[in-house]
C-alpha positions as CSV (number, residue, x, y, z in Angstrom):
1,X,-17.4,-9.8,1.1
2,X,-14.2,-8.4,1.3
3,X,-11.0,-10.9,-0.7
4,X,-8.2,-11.6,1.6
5,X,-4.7,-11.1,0.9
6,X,-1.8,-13.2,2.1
7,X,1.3,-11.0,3.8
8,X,3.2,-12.0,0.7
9,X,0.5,-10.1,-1.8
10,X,2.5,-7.5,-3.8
11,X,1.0,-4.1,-3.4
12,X,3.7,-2.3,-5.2
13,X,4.8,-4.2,-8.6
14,X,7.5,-1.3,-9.3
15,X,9.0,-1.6,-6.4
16,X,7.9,-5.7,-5.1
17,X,6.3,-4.4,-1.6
18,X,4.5,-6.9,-0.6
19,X,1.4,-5.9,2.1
20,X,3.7,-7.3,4.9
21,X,6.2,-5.2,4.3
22,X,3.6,-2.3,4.2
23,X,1.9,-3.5,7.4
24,X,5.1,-3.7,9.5
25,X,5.6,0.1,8.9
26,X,2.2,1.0,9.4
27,X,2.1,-1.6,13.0
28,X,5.8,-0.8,13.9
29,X,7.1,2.2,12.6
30,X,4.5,4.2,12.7
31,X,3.9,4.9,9.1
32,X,0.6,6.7,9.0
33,X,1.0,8.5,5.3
34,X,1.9,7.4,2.3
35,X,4.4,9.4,2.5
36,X,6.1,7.8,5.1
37,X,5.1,4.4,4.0
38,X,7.3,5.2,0.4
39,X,10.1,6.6,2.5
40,X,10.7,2.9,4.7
41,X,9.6,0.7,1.8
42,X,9.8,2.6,-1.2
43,X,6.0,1.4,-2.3
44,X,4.3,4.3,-4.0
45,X,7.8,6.0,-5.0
46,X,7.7,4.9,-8.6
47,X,4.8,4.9,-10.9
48,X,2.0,5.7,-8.1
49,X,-0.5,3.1,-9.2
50,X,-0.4,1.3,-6.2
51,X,-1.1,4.4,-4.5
52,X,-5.1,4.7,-5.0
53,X,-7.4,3.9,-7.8
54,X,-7.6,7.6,-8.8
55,X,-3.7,7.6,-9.3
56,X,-4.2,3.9,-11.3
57,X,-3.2,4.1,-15.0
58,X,-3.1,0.4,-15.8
59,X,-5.3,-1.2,-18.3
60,X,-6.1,-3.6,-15.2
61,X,-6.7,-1.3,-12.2
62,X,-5.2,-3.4,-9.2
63,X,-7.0,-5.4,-6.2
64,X,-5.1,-3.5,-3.2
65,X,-4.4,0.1,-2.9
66,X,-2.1,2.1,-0.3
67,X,-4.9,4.2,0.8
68,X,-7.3,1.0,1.1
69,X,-4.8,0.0,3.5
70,X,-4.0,3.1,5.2
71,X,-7.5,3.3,5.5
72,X,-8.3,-0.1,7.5
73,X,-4.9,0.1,9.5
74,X,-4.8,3.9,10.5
75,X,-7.2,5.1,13.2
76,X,-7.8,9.0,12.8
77,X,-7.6,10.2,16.4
């Protein structure tokens, strides 16, 4: 079963994005990289751990990735 995260989870700890913040530019501003997702809320732009598990250095891998979210919220066409 799949955890669920509250809009105030914080995806990015190097930059305190919290998934809100990451779904409002994904929803509204069309955010569909993460490229473009690091350019309106700066998540991903610092360490890139937040960015996928690959990219994950910690000693703790986190709960919530950018490319899990990408992946749920962005329809390929």
């Amino acid at each position: 079963m799949a955890k669920k995260f509250s809009h105030s989870y914080e995806v990015c700890a190097c930059k305190h994005v919290t998934l809100g913040e990451i779904l409002y530019a994904i929803k509204e501003k069309n955010a569909n990289t993460i490229e473009k997702i690091g350019e309106l809320t700066d998540a991903g732009t610092c360490c890139g751990c937040c960015v996928s598990s690959e990219k994950d250095f910690g000693e703790e891998k986190m709960e919530l990735y950018l490319t899990t979210i990408l992946d749920k919220f962005v329809k390929v066409s």
